[in-house]
C-alpha positions as CSV (number, residue, x, y, z in Angstrom):
1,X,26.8,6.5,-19.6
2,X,26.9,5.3,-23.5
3,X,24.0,7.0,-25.6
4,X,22.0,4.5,-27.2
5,X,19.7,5.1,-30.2
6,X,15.8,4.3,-28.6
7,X,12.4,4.6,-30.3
8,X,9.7,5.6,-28.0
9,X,6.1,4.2,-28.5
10,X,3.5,5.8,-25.7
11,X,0.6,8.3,-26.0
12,X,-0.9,9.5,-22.7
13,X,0.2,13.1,-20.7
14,X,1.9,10.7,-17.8
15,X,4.7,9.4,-20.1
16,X,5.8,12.8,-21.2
17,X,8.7,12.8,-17.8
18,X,9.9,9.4,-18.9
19,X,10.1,10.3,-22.6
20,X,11.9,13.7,-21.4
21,X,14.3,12.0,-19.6
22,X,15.4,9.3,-22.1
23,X,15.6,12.0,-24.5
24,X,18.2,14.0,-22.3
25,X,20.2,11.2,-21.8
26,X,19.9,9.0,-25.5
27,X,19.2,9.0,-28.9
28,X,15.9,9.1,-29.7
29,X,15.2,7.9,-33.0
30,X,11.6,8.4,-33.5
31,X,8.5,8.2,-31.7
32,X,5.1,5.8,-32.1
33,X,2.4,7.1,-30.8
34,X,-1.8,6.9,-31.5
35,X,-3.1,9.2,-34.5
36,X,-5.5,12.5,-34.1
37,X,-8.8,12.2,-32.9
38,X,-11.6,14.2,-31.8
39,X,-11.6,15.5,-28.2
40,X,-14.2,18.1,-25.9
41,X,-17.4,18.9,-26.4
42,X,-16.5,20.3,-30.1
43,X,-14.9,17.3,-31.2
44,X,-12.0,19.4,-32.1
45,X,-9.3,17.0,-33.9
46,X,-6.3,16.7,-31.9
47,X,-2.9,15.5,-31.3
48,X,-1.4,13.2,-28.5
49,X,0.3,14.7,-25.5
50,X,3.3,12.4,-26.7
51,X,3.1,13.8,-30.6
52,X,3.2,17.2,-29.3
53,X,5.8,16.4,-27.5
54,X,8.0,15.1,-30.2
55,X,7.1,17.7,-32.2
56,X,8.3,19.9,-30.3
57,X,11.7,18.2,-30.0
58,X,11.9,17.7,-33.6
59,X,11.5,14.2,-33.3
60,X,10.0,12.2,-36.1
61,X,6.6,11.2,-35.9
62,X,4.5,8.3,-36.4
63,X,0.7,7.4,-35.9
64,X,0.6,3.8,-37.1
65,X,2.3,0.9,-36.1
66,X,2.3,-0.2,-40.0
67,X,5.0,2.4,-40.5
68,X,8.0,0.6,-38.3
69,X,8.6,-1.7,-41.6
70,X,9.7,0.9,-43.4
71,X,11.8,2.4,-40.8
72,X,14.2,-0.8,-40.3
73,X,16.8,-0.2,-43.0
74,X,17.4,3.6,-41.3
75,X,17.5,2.3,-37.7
76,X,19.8,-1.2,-37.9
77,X,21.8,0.1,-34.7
78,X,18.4,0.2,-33.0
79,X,19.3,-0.4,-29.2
80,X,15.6,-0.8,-27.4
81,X,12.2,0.4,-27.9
82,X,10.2,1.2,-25.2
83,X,6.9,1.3,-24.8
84,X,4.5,3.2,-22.3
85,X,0.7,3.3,-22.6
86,X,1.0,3.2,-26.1
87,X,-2.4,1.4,-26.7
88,X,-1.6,-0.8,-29.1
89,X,-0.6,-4.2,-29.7
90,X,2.5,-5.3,-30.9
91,X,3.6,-7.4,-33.3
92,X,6.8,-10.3,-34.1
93,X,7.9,-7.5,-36.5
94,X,8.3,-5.1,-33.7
95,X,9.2,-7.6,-31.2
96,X,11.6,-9.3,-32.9
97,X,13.4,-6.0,-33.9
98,X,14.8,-5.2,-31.1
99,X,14.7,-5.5,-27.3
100,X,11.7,-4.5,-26.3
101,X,10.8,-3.2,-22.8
102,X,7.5,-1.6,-21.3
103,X,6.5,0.5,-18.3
104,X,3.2,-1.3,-16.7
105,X,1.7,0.8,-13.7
106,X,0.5,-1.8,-11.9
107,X,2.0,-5.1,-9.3
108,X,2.0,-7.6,-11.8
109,X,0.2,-9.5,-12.9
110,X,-1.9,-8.2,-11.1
111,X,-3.8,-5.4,-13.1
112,X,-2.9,-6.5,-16.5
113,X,-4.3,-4.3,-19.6
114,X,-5.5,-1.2,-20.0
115,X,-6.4,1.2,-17.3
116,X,-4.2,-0.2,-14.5
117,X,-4.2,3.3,-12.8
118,X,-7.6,4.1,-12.5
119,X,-8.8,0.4,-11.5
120,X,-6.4,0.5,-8.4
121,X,-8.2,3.7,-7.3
122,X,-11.3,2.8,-8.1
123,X,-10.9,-0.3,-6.0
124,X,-9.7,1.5,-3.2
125,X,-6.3,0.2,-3.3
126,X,-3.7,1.8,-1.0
127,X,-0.7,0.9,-3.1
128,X,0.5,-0.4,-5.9
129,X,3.6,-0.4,-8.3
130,X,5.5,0.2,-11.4
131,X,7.1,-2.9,-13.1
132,X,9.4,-2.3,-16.0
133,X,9.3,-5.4,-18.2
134,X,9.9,-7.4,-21.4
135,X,7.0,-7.3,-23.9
136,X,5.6,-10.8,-24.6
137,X,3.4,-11.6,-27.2
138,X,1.0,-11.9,-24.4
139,X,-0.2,-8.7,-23.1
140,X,1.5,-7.7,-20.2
141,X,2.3,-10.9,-19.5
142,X,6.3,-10.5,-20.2
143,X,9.1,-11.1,-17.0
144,X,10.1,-7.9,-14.8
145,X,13.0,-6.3,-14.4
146,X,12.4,-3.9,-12.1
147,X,9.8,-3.4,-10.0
148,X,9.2,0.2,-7.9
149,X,6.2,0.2,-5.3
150,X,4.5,3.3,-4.2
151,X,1.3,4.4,-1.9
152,X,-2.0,5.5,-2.9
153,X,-3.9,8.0,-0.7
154,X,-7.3,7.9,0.3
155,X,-8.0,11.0,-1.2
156,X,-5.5,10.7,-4.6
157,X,-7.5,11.1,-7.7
158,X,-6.1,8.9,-11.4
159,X,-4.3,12.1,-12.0
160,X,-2.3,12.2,-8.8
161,X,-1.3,8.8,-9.4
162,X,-0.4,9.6,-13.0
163,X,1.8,12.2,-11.4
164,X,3.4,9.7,-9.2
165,X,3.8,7.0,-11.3
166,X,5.5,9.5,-14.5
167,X,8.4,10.2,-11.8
168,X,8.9,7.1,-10.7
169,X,9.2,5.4,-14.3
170,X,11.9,8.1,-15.6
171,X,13.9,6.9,-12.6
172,X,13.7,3.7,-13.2
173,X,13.9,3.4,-17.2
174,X,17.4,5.5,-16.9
175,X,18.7,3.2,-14.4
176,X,18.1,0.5,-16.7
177,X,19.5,1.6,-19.6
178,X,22.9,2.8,-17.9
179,X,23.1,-0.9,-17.0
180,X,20.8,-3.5,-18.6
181,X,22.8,-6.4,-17.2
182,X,22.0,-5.7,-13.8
183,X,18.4,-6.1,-13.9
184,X,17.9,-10.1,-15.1
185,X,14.0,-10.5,-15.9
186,X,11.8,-12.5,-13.6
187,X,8.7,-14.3,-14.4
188,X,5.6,-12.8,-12.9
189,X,4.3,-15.1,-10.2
190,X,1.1,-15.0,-9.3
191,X,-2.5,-15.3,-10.2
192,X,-3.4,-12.4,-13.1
193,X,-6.2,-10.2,-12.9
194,X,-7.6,-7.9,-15.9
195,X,-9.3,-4.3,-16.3
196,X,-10.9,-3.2,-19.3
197,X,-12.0,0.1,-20.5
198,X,-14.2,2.1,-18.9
199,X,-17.3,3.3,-20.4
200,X,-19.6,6.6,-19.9
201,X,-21.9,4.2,-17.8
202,X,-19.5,3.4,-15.6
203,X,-19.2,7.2,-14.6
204,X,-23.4,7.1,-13.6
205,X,-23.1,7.1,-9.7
206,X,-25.3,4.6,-8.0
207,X,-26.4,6.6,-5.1
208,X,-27.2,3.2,-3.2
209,X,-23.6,2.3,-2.9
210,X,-21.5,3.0,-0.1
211,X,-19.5,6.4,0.8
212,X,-16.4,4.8,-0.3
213,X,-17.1,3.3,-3.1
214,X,-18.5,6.1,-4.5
215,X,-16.0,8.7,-3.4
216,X,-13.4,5.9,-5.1
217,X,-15.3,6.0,-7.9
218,X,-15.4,10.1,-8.4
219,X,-11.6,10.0,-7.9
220,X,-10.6,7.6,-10.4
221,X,-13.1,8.0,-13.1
222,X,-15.6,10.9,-12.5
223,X,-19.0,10.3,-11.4
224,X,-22.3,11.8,-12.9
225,X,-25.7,12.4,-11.5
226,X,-29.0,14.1,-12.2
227,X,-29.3,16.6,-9.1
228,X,-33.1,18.1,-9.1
229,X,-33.5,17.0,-12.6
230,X,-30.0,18.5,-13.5
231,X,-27.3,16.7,-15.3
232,X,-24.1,16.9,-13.0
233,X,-20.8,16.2,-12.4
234,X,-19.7,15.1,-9.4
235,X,-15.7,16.5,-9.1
236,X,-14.5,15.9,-6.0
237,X,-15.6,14.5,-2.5
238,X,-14.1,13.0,0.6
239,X,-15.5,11.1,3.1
240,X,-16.3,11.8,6.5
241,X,-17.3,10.9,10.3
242,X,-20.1,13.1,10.0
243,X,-23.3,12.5,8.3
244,X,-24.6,14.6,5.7
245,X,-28.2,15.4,4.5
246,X,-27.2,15.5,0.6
247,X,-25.7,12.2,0.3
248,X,-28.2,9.4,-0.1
249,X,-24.8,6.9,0.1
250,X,-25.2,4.0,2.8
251,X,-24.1,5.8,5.4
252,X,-24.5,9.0,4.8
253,X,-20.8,10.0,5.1
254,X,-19.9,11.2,1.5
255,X,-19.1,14.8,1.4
256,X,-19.2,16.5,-1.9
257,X,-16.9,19.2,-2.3
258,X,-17.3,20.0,-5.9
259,X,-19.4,19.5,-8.8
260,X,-20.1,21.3,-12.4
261,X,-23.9,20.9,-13.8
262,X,-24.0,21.0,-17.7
263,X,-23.1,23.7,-19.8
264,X,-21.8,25.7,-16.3
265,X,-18.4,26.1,-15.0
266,X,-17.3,24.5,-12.0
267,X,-18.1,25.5,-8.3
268,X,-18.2,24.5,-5.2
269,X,-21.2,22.1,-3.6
270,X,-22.3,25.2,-1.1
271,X,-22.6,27.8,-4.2
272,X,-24.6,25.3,-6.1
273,X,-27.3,24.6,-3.1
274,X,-27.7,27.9,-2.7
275,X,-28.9,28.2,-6.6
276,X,-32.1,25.9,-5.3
277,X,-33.0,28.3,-2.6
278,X,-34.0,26.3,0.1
279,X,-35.5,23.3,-2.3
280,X,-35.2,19.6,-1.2
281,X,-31.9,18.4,-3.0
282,X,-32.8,14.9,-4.8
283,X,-30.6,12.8,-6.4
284,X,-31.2,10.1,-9.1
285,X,-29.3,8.5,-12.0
């Protein structure tokens, strides 16, 4: 397989496998990926997973978009760019460079924008996909050239499907660039459907919701709840046949497993009961 010279544009910890693979098998000419910014509860300044990465591989790194400009008289062999939640929008500069191809988790169109992932979990979906497409000017909106479906578990979390979906894209992005020619783009056909970033609200549990939902909800984006006046995380649950006292969920078949109240590490739901000896367990927003 020739080596052809790539720059990589993507931010988030599930693109690391696919960035690792192209860099194995090409020439990676730099990476794009968002700038610093303040993460945990100490707002501690901090890098990308995909800058670290390059660091670490000595690739050079960039934080804004702004910068590819000055970067075209170096890189006029350029082969392709690709792109994998990256987070930002590109422009006819970029576009127009070279070809330009992106890794979508999601069966488009539907689950176009920005949290594809967690939207199909949250929803309940029980599968989904990976398209590999052409970058439009219209977000998300290019034609496919490959297309790669997987399952989604009841019980999978965002991260599991991260997981999945970082494996499958490093096999499918080397595969096309050993042969571009055999993977002709087709239009998306279909209706589209959007999801948006999530907020801290959206992670508030509405205890009047069904088991599901609410177990959907705690696996994709977290869920949080006052328990007996305490502010707490809800980390895991599952739902079951049987009915359970705690959960106020229409129902009555959500199971918590674990959960971390603030400023505490996390434990297990039996361990936290027991810290109320024996007092009524209420629940509220």
């Amino acid at each position: 397989m020739k080596r052809k010279a790539i720059i990589l544009m993507g931010t988030n910890d599930w693109v690391i496998p696919v960035f690792e693979r192209a860099a194995n098998e090409h020439d990676i000419v730099a990476v794009f990926t968002r700038g610093p910014k303040p993460a945990g509860r100490k707002r501690i300044v901090t890098k990308s997973p995909v800058h670290v990465w390059a660091e670490s591989r000595g690739i050079p790194v960039y934080n804004r978009v702004k910068e590819f400009s000055s970067l075209k008289p170096q890189i006029s062999n350029l082969d392709y760019i690709v792109v994998a939640s990256y987070g930002v929008i590109l422009k006819d500069d970029v576009l127009n460079f070279a070809p330009c191809v992106n890794i979508h988790p999601s069966d488009l169109p539907k689950y176009r924008g920005p949290a594809p992932m967690s939207t199909a979990v949250y929803n309940g979906d029980t599968e989904s996909a990976v398209c590999l497409m052409r970058v439009a000017a219209e977000v998300d909106a290019g034609g496919v050239y490959m297309r790669a479906p997987f399952a989604i578990g009841e019980n999978d979390t965002t991260a599991d499907v991260e997981s999945r979906v970082g494996a499958i894209s490093a096999e499918m992005l080397s595969g096309f660039l050993a042969s571009p020619s055999n993977y002709p783009s087709a239009a998306q056909v279909g209706t589209p459907t959007f999801t948006r970033k999530w907020t801290p609200d959206d992670e508030i549990i509405n205890w009047n919701r069904g088991a599901e939902a609410i177990h959907n909800q705690v696996r994709s984006i977290g869920g949080r709840t006052k328990i007996n006046g305490l502010d707490v995380k809800i980390l895991e649950t599952r739902v079951n046949n049987d009915e359970f006292p705690f959960a106020k969920a229409s129902g009555g078949r959500l199971e918590i497993l674990r959960v971390q109240p603030a400023g505490k590490n996390p434990m297990d739901w039996k361990s936290f009961v027991n810290g109320f000896r024996g007092a009524r367990i209420e629940f509220g927003k």
